[in-house]
C-alpha positions as CSV (number, residue, x, y, z in Angstrom):
1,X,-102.7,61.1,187.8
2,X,-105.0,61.1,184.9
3,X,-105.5,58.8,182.4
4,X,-104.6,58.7,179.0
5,X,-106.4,56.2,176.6
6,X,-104.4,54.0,173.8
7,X,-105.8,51.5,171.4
8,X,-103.1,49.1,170.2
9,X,-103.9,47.5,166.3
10,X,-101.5,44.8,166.3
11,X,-100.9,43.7,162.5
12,X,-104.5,43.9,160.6
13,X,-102.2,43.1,157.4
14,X,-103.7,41.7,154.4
15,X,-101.2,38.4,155.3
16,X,-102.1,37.8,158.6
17,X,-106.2,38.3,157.3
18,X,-106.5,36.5,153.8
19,X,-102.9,36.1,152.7
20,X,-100.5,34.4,153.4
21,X,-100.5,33.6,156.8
22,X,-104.8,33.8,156.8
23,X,-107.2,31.9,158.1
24,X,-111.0,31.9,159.0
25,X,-110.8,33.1,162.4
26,X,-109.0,35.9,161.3
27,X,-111.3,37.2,158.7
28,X,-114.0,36.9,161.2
29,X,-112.7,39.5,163.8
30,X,-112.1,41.9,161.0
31,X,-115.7,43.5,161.9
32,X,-115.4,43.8,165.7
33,X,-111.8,45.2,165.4
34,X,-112.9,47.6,162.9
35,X,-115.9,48.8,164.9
36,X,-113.4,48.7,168.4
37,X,-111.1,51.0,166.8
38,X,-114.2,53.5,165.4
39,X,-115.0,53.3,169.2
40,X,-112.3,54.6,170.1
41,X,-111.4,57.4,168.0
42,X,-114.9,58.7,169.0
43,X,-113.9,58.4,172.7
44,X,-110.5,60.4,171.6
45,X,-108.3,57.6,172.3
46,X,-104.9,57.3,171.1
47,X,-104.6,55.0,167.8
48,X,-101.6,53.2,167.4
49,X,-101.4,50.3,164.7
50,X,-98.2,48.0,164.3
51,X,-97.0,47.1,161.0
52,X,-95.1,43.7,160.8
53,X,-92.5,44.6,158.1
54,X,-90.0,42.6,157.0
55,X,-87.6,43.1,153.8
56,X,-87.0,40.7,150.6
57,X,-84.6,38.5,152.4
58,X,-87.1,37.2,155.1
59,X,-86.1,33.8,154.4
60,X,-82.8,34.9,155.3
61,X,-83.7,35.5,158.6
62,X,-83.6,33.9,162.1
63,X,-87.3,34.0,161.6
64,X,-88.0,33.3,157.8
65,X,-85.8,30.0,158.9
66,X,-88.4,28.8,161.5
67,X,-91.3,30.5,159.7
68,X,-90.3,30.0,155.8
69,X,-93.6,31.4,154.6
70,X,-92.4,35.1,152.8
71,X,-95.6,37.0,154.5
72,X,-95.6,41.5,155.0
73,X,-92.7,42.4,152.5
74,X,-92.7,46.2,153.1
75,X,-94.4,47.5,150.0
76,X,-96.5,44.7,148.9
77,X,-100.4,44.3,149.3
78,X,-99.9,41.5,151.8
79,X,-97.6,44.4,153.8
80,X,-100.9,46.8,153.9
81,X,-103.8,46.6,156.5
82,X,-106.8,45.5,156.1
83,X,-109.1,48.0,153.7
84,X,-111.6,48.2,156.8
85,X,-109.5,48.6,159.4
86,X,-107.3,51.0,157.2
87,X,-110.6,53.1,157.0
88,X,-111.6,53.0,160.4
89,X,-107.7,53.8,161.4
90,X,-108.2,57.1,159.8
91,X,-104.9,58.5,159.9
92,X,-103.8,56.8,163.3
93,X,-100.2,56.3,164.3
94,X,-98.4,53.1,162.3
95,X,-95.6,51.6,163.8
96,X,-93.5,49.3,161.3
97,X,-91.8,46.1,163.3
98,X,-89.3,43.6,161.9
99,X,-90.7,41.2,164.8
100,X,-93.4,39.9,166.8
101,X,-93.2,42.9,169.6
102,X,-91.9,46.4,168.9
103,X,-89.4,48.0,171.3
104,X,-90.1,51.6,170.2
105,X,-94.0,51.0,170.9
106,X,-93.6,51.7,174.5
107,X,-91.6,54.8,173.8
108,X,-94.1,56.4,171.1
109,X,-96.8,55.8,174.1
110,X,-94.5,57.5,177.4
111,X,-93.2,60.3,174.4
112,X,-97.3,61.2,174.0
113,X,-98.1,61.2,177.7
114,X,-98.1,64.7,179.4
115,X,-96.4,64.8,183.1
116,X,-98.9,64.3,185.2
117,X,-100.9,61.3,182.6
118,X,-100.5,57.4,183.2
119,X,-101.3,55.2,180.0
120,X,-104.5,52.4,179.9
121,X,-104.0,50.7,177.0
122,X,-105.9,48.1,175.2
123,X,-104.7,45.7,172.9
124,X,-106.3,44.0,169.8
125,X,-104.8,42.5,166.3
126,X,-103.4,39.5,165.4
127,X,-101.9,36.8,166.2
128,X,-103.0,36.3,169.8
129,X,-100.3,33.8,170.6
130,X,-97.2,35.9,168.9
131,X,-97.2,39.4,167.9
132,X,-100.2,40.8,170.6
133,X,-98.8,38.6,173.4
134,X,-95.3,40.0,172.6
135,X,-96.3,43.2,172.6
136,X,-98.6,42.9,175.8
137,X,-96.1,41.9,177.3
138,X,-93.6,44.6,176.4
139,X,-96.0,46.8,177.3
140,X,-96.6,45.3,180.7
141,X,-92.8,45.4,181.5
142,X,-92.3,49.2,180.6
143,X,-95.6,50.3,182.2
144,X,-95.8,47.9,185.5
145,X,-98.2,50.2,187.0
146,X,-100.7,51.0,184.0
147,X,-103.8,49.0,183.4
148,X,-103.9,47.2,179.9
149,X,-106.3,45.0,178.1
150,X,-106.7,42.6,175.4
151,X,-109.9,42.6,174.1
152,X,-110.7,38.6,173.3
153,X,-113.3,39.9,170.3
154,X,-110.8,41.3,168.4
155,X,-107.8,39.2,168.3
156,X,-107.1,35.5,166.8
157,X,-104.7,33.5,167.0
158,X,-102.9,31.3,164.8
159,X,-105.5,28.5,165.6
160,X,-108.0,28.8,168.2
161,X,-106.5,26.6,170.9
162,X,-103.4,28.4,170.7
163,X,-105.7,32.2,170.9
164,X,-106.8,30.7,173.9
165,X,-103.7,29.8,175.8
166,X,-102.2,33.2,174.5
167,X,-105.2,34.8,176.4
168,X,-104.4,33.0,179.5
169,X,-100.7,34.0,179.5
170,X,-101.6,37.2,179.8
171,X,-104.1,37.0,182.2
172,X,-101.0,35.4,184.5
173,X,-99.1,37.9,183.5
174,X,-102.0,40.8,185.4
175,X,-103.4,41.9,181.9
176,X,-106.8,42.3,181.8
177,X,-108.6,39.7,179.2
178,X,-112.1,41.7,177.7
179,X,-114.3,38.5,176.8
């Protein structure tokens, strides 16, 4: 079986960064994730970049009621990625998800694999401890066999003690933790 390389941008938004839902730590791995994801379109991976998307009735939802901050309303600049990781993105793949982990992700990656390729992915985005553990995890379930990553330099998580026990959970759960 041959490998087939994937890069996973989980939610660079402009809310998660500096908007509504920012904070510090985020900001901060905006250069490494941008730099990662230039590293990997040179190597010819696979970009793929998850969108959380949610309409004007988030506070309406199962999730705006635990969560009632209105953050990535589809068509607002809070809603767009990061300028930086936009650029460096150049044209990859965006997925738009009205939760922490998209079920078609896994799909887009097995409907891009030839027959005779097995997927290594590698994860990075925000927030550790919800949306790139979700989809790690996801991931992990659909591909048991395939080797994925998070890569600790690119992610945050909603504070850094809770980025931290994200990374751990996934290390339990056999995925690879890039310090």
């Amino acid at each position: 079986m041959k490998e087939k390389k994937f890069l996973v941008v989980v939610d660079m938004q402009k809310d998660f960064i500096d908007g509504a839902l920012g904070t510090k730590e985020a900001q901060a791995i905006v250069p490494n994730a941008a730099r990662r994801i230039e590293e990997s379109r040179a190597a010819g991976d696979v970009l793929i970049a998850t969108l959380d998307t949610h309409a004007e009735n988030y506070l309406d939802t199962a999730e705006g009621k635990k969560l009632p901050v209105p953050h990535c309303i589809k068509g607002t600049a809070g809603w767009r990625l990061n300028a930086e990781i936009e650029k460096a993105l150049c044209g990859g793949i965006l997925v738009e998800k009205p939760t922490f982990g998209s079920e078609k992700l896994p799909w887009i990656i097995e409907g891009l694999l030839g027959p005779d390729e097995t997927p290594r992915i590698e994860l990075i985005g925000l927030c550790t401890d919800i949306c790139v553990v979700s989809n790690a995890l996801l991931l992990k379930a659909h591909f048991p066999q395939a080797e994925i990553s998070v890569n600790a330099a690119c992610c945050a998580g909603v504070t850094p003690e809770k980025h931290e026990a994200a990374l751990e959970t996934m290390a339990s759960c056999q995925i690879d933790v890039i310090a």
